[in-house]
N, C-alpha and C positions, 0 to 999 in steps of 0.2 A: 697339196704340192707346196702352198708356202709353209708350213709346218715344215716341212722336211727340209726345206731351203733354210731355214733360219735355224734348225738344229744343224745343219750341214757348217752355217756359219758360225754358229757358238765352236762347235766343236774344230774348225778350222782355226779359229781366234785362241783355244785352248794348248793346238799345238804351234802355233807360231810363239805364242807365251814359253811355253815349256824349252821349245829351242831356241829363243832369244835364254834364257838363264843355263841354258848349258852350254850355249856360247859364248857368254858371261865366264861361267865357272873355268870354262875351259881353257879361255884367255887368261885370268886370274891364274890359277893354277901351273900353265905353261908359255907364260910370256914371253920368257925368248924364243921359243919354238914357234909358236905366233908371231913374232917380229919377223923371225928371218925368215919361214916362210911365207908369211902374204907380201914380203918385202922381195925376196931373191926368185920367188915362184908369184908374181903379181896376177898374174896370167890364171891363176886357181881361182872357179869359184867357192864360195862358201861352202858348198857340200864338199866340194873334191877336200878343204881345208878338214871338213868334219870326218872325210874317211880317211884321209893320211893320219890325222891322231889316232883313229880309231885302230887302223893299220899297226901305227906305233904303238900301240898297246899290245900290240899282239893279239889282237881280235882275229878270229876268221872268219870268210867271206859269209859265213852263213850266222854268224852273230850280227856282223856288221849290215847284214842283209835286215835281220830282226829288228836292230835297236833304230834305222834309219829308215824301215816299212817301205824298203822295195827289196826287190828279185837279187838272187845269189850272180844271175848274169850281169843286173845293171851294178852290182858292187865288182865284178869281175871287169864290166867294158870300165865303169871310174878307176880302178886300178892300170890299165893299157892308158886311161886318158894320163893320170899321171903321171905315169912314168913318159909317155910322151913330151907331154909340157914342162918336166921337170931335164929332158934331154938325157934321160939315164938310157946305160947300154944294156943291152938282155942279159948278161952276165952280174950287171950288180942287182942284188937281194934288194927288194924294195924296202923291206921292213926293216932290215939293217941299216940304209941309205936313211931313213926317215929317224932312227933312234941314235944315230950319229950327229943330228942337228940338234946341239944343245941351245 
């Protein structure tokens, strides 16, 4: 059991590493998009910040499902949470909303 607990932690430690440098890269890369949303949307955590880019790429929920290792549903309920906390109406396109934030 402790074998298994301390490969559970390496490998826990490996992907907190891996998502601090694409959270790095990703802020690097689109810094105003990152300013004015953790700034105008404060209220987003870090994941919801990681599936709106991913969104804005034009990922779909079943890539975005992959590359963030949960459910096509829980990439489905983050997408209703954003647009809630972002106060968007049903009629506007999220992915457009999101690639409109230069």
């Amino acid at each position: 059991n402790i074998h298994k607990a301390i490969k559970k932690l390496t490998i826990t430690s490996q992907k907190e590493k891996i998502w601090k440098e694409f959270d790095d890269r990703f802020k690097e890369a689109n810094s105003e998009f990152y300013k004015i949303l953790t700034s105008d949307y404060s209220n987003l955590s870090i994941n919801q910040v990681r599936v709106a880019y991913l969104i804005r790429q034009n990922h779909t929920i079943k890539e975005i499902a992959e590359i963030l290792q949960r459910s096509p549903k829980t990439i489905e309920n983050s997408r209703s949470l954003l647009r809630k906390k972002m106060n968007l109406e049903k009629e506007i396109n999220l992915t457009e909303f999101l690639r409109s934030i230069k």
